[in-house]
C-alpha positions as CSV (number, residue, x, y, z in Angstrom):
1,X,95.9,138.3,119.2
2,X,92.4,137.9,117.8
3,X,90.9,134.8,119.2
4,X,87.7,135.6,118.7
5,X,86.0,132.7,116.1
6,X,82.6,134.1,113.4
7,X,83.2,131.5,111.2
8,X,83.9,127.8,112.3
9,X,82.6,124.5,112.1
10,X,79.7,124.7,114.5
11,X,78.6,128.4,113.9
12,X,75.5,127.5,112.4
13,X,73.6,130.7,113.4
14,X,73.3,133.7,112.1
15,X,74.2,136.9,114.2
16,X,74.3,140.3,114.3
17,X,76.8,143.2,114.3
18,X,77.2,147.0,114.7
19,X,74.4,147.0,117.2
20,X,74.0,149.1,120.1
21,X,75.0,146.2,122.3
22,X,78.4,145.3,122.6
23,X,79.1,141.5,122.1
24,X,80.1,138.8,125.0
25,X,83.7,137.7,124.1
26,X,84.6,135.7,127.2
27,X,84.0,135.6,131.3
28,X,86.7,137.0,133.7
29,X,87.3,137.1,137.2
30,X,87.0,140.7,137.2
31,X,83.1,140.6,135.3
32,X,82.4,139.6,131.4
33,X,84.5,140.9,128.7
34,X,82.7,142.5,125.9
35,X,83.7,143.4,122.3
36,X,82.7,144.7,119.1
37,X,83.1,143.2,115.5
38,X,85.7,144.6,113.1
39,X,85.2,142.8,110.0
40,X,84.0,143.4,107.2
41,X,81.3,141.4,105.3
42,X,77.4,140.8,106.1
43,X,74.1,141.9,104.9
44,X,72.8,145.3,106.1
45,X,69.8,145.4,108.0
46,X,68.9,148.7,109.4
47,X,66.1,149.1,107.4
48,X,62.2,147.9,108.7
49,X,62.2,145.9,105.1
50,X,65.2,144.2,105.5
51,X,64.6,143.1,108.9
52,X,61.2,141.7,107.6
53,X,62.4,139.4,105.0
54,X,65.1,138.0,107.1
55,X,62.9,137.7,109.8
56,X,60.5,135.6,107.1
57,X,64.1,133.7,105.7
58,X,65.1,133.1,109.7
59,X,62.1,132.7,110.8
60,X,63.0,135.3,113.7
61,X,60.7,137.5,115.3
62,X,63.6,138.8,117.0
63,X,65.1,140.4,114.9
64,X,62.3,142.5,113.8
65,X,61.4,143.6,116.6
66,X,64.8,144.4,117.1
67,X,65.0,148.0,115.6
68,X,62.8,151.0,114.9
69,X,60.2,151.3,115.1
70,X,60.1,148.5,118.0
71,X,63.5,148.5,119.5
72,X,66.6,150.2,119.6
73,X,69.2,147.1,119.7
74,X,69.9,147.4,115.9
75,X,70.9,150.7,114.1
76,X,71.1,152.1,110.5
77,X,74.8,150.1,110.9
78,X,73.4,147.2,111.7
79,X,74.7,144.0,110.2
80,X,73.6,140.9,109.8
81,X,76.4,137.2,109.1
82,X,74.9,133.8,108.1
83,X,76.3,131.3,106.3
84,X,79.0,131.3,108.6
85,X,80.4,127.2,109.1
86,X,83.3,127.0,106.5
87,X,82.0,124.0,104.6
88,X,78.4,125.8,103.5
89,X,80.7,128.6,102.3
90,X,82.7,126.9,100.6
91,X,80.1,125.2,98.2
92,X,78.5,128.4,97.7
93,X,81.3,129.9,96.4
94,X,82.6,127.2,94.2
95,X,80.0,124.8,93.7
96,X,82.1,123.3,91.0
97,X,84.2,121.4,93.5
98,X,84.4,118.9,95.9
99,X,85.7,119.7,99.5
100,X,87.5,117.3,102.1
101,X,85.7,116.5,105.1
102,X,87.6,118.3,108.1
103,X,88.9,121.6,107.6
104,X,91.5,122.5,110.0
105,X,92.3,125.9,112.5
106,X,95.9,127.2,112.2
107,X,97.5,130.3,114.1
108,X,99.4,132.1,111.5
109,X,100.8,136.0,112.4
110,X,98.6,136.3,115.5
111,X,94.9,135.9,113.4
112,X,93.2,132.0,113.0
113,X,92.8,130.6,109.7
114,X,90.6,127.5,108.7
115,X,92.5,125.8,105.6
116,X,90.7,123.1,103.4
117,X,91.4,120.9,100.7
118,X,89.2,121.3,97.2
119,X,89.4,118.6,94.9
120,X,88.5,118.7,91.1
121,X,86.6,115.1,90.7
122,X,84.6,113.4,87.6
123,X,83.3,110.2,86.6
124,X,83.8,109.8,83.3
125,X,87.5,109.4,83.5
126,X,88.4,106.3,80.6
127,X,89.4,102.9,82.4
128,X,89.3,103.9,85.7
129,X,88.7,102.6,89.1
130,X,85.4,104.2,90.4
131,X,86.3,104.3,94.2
132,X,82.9,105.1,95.8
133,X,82.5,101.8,97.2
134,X,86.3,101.9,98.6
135,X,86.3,104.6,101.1
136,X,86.1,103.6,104.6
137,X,82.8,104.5,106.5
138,X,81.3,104.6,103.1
139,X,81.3,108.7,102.8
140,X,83.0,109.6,99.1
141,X,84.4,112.3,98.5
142,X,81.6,113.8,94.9
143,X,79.4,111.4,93.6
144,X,79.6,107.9,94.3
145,X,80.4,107.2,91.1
146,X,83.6,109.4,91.2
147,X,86.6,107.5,89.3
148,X,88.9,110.6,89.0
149,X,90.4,113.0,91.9
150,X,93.1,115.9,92.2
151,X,94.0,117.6,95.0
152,X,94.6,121.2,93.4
153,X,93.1,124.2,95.2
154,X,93.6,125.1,98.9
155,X,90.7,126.9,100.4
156,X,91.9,129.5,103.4
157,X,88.9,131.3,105.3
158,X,89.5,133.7,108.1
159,X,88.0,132.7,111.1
160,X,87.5,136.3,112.4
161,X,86.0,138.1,109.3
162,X,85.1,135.1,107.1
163,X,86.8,136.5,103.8
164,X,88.1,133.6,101.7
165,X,91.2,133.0,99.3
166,X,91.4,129.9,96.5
167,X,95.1,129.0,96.4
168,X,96.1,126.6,93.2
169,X,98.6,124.2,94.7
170,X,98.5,122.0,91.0
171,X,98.9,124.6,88.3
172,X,99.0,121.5,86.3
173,X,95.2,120.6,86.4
174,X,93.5,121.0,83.2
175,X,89.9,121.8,85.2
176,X,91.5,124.2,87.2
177,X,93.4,126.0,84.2
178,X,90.0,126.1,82.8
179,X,87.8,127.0,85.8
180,X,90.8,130.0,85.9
181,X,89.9,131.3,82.8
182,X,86.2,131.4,83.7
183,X,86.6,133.2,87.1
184,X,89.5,134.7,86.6
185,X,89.8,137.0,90.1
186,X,88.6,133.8,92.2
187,X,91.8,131.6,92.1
188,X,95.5,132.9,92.8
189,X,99.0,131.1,92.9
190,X,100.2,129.3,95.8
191,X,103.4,131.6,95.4
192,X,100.7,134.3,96.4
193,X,100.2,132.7,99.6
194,X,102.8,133.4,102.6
195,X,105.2,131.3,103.9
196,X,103.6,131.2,107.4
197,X,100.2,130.2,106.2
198,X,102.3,127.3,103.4
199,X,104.2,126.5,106.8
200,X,101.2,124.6,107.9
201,X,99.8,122.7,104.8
202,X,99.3,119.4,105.2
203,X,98.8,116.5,102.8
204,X,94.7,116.0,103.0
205,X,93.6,112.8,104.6
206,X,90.5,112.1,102.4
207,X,92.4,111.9,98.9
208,X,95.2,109.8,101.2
209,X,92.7,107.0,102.6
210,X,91.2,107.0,98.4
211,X,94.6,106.5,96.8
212,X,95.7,104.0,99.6
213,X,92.5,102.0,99.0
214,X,93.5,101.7,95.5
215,X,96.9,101.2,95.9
216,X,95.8,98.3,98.0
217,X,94.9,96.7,94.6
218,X,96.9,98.2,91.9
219,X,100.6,97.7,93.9
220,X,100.1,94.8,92.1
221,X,101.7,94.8,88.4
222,X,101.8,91.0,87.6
223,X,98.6,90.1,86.0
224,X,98.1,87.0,87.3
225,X,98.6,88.3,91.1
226,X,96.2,91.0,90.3
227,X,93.4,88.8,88.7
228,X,93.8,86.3,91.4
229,X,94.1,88.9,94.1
230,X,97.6,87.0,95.3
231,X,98.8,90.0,97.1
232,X,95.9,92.1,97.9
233,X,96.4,94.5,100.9
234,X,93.5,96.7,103.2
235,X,94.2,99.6,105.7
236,X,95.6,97.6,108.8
237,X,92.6,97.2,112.2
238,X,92.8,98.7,115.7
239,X,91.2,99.0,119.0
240,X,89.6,101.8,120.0
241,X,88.0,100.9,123.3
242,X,88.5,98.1,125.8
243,X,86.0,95.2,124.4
244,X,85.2,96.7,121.0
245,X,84.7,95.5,117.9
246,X,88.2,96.1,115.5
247,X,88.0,99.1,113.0
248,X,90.0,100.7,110.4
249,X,93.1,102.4,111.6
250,X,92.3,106.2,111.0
251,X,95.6,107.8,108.9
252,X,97.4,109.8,111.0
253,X,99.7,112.9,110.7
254,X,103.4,112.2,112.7
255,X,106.3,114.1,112.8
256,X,109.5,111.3,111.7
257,X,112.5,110.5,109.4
258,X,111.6,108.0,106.6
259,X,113.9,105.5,106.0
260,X,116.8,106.8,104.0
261,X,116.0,110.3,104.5
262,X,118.3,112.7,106.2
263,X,115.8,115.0,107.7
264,X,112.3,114.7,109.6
265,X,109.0,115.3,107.3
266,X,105.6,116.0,108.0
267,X,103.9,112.7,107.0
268,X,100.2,111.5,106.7
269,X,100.6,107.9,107.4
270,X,98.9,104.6,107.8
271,X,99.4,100.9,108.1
272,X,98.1,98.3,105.6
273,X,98.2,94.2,106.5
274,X,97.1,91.3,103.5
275,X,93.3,91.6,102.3
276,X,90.7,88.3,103.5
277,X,90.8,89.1,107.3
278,X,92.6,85.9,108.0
279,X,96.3,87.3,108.7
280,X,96.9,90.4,110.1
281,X,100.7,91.6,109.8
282,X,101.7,94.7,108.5
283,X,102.8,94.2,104.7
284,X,103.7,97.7,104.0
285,X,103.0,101.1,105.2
286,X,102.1,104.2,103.0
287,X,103.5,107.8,103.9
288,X,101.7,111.1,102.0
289,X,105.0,113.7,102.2
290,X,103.5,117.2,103.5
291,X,106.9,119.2,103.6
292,X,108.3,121.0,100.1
293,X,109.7,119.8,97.8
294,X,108.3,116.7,97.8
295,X,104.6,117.9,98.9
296,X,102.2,115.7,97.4
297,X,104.4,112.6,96.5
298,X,103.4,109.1,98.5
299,X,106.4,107.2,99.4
300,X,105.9,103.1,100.0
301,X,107.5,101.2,101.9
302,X,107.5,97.0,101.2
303,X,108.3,94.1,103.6
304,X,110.1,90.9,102.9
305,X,106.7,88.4,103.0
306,X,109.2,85.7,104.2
307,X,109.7,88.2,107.8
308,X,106.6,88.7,109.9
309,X,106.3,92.4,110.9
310,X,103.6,92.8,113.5
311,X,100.2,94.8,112.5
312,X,98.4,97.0,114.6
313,X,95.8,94.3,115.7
314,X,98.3,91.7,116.1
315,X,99.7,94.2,118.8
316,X,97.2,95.0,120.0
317,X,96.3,91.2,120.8
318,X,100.3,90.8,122.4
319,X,98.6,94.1,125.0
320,X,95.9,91.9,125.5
321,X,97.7,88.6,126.7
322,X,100.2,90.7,128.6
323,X,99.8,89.7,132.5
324,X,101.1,92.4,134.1
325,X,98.9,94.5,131.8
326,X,95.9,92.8,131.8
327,X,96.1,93.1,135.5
328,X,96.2,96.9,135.7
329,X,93.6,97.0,133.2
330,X,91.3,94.8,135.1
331,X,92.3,97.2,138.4
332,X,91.8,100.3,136.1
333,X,88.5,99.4,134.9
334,X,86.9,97.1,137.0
335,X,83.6,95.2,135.5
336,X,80.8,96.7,137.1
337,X,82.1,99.9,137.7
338,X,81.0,102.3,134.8
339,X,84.6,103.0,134.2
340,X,85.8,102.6,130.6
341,X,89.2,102.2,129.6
342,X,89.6,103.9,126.3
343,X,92.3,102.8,123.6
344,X,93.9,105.7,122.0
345,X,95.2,105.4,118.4
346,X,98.0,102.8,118.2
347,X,100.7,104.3,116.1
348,X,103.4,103.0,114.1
349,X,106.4,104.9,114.0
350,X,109.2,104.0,111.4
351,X,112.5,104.7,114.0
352,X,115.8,103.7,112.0
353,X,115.4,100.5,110.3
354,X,112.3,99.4,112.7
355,X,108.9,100.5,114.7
356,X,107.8,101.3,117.7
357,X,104.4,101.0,118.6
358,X,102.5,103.6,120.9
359,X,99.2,103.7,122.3
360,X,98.1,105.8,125.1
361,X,95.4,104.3,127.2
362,X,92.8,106.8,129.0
363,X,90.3,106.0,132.0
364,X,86.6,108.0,131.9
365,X,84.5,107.7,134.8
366,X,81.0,107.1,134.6
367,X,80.7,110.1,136.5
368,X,82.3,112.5,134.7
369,X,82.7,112.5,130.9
370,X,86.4,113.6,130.7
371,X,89.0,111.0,129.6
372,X,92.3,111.3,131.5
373,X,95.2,109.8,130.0
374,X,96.7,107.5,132.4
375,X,99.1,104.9,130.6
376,X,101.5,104.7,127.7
377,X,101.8,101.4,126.2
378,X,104.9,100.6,124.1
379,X,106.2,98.0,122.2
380,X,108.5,96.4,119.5
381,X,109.0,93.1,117.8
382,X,109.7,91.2,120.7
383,X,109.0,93.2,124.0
384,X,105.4,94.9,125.0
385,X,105.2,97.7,128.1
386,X,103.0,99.7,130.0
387,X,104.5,102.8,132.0
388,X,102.8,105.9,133.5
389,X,104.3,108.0,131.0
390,X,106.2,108.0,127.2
391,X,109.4,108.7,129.8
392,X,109.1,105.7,131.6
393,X,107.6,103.3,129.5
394,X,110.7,104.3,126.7
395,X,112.9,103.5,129.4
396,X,111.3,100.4,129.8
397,X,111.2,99.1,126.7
398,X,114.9,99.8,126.3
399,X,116.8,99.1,129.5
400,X,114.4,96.4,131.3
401,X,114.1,98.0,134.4
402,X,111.1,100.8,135.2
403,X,111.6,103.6,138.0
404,X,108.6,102.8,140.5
405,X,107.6,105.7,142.0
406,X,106.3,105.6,145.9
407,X,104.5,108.9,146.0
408,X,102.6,109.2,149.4
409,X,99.0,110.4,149.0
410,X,97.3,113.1,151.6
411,X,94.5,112.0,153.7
412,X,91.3,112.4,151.4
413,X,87.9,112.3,152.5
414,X,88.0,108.7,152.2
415,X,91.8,108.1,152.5
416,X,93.7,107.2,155.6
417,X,96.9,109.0,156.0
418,X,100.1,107.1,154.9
419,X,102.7,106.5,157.4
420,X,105.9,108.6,156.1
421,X,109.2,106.3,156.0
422,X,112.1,107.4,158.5
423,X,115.4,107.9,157.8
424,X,117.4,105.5,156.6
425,X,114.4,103.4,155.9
426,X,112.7,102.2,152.6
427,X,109.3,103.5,152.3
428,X,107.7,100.4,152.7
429,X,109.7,97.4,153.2
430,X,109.1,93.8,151.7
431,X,107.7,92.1,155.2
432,X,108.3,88.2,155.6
433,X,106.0,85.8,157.3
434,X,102.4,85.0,157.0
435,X,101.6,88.0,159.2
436,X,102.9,90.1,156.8
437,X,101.7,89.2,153.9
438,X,98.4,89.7,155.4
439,X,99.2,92.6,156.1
440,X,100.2,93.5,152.9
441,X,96.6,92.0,151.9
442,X,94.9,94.4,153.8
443,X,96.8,97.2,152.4
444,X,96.5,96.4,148.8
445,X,92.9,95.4,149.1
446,X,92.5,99.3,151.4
447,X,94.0,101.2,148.4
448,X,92.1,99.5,146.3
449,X,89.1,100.5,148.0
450,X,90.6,103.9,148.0
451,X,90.9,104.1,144.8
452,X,87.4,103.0,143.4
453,X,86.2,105.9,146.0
454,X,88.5,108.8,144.3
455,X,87.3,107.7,140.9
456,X,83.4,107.9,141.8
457,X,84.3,111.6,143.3
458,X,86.2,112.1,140.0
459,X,89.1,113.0,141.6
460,X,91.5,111.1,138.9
461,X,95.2,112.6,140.6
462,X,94.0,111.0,143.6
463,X,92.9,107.9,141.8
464,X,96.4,107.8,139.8
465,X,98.7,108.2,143.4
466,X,96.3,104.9,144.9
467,X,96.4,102.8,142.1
468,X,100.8,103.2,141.9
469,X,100.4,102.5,145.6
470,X,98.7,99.3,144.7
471,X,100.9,98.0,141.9
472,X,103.7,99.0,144.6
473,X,101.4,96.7,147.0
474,X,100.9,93.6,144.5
475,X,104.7,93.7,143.4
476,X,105.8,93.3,146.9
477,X,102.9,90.3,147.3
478,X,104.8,89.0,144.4
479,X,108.2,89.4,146.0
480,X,107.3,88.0,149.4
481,X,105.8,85.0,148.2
482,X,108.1,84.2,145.2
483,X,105.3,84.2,142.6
């Protein structure tokens, strides 16, 4: 109910409010919509002398010559926000701590909130681990020095009128006891904070990726393994687009049931394979809980080392030498032709006592820079699919056999209509004889040509219904001449 957003992650300007022009909120049909600001917060600036220095901080002529004596857009009411991206706030407020790197927008009662993680962090912490050097990307979280970290404030900003709460999630912090006692009205109990707003807390993903890093070395509590680095793990490698180099698997927030758990949580999660780069199968997986009671708590999970459990690259390599895939992929994304096949995030969902491993695959066109999601690749131990959609691919992956849809495309500029099937007929029947498989030649190579002429126009639907009538095409090639 108030969708409008002063204070973000890219409102980097200032701008100004209670003026005698009402402010753009959107574009309708019917002509611009218009509003006015209700908030409360900013600097005055009705007067010549305030205008003047914030013209000289801004560097604005603008807004000088804004008001009286010059102009009549800005009143004696006139208000002026800056400092308005949550991050820059944040530090001015409470210099004194460290802040994860991507704040998040929730919908909470009808209004938008931006909640954050705060950390208290040192480096003077005895005998231990000084992590700068760990973190992936090589962006720590404090100095780089930092060898101590706790997640125990939760930052919430409104995104309408800016104000700002400090919610202690670890009352158990001996900083933030102490940083209590010095600014006593800043910080409140996360008993003070409604349930709809602690409905949405998540476990933060910079504090995650640091503690599994750590863990990656520490799991181990023989001496000798951890001396000689016996069982040394890292976070597991992806894909991210067709060709790349491998990365780091991002951690990544799923909805599931861990294993011996009688109810779905809210779970940070991420994969982690054997340290060296020479194997890459998934040794263990690490799981931040999100969900009350047991907010805050990591839970571990351990494979047998005498099983092979497939990583996420070693997957990713089955997709890879999969035929039929590697055929649509080469159709998809043709060499030459601008058009990039971009790897989503491969997931690893713990279902029962196993995994299933998802990775939607999208197409962008040169032409136009908006990736479409056109595949859903699944897979298990033993079995590796591609499907149109989660629906069909599941269904795949479970029963063998995959519905092909026939749809029939409308004449396009640079499509020829399809013949409809009559009744009592299949909609295109498996022909016989060398006549017909030219036939069928023609007709795969004519969608094909279709196709690459949809995806220059950007039309993807169109693109999507030719390429299914090309699979459709090669799979009866296949059947007719018994490859």
């Amino acid at each position: 109910r108030q969708p409008q957003i002063s204070y973000g992650e890219l409102t980097s300007d200032y701008v100004g409010v209670d003026s005698a022009q009402n402010e753009f909120d959107y574009a309708s049909e019917g002509g611009d919509k218009y509003t006015r600001f209700e908030g409360t917060g900013g600097v005055p600036v009705g007067s010549f002398w305030d205008r003047l220095l914030f013209t000289l901080r801004f560097g604005d002529t603008n807004l000088l010559f804004a008001g009286a004596p010059f102009g009549d857009q800005i009143t004696g009411d006139s208000r002026i926000l800056f400092h308005r991206t949550i991050q820059e706030r944040e530090k001015l407020v409470a210099p004194f701590r460290s802040y994860d790197r991507d704040p998040y927008l929730v919908i909470v009662d009808g209004k938008m909130y931006w909640i954050n993680d705060a950390y208290t962090t040192g480096s003077r912490y005895p005998y231990s681990e000084r992590y700068g050097a760990l973190l992936v990307g090589g962006n720590p979280i404090g100095d780089s020095d930092t060898n101590y970290i706790r997640n125990s404030v939760k930052v919430v900003t409104n995104a309408y009128d800016g104000s700002m709460t400090y919610y202690v999630v670890d009352d158990t912090d001996p900083v933030v006891r102490n940083l209590e006692k010095i600014y006593p009205t800043l910080f409140r109990p996360i008993g003070e904070m409604p349930q709809s707003l602690q409905a949405h807390i998540r476990y933060p993903e910079d504090i995650f990726t640091i503690q599994a890093q750590v863990y990656s070395l520490y799991h181990m509590t023989n001496p000798d393994e951890f001396y000689n680095r016996v069982d040394a793990w890292r976070i597991a490698n992806e894909l991210v687009t067709q060709g790349s180099a491998k990365q780091p698997v991002e951690p990544y927030y799923v909805k599931a049931q861990l294993p011996g758990s009688d109810r779905e949580e809210f779970i940070l999660f991420v994969p982690m394979t054997p340290a060296g780069g020479q194997r890459d199968n998934m040794v263990a997986w690490i799981a931040g809980r999100a969900d009350p009671p047991d907010y805050g708590k990591l839970r571990v999970l351990r494979f047998p080392k005498d099983r092979t459990i497939f990583g996420p690259l070693q997957v990713e390599g089955r997709i890879d030498n999969d035929s039929v895939i590697r055929q649509q992929l080469t159709l998809l994304c043709p060499q030459g032709s601008g058009t990039q096949c971009i790897r989503g995030n491969l997931l690893v969902m713990p279902v029962g006592s196993s995994f299933i491993y998802i990775e939607p695959l999208f197409i962008q066109s040169a032409q136009v820079n908006i990736p479409e999601l056109q595949r859903v690749i699944l897979a298990t131990q033993d079995k590796v699919v591609m499907a149109d959609s989660f629906a069909t691919a599941l269904t795949a992956l479970f029963t063998g056999t995959t519905p092909t849809p026939t749809p029939t495309p409308p004449p396009g500029p640079s499509a020829s209509p399809t013949p409809r099937p009559t009744s009592g007929a299949s909609a295109t029947p498996v022909p016989s004889g060398s006549a017909d498989i030219a036939a069928l030649v023609r007709q795969a190579s004519a969608h094909y040509d279709q196709a690459q002429d949809a995806l220059k126009r950007g039309d993807f639907a169109e693109y999507g219904r030719l390429i299914t009538l090309l699979q459709d095409d090669l799979a009866k090639l296949r059947a007719a001449t018994g490859q």
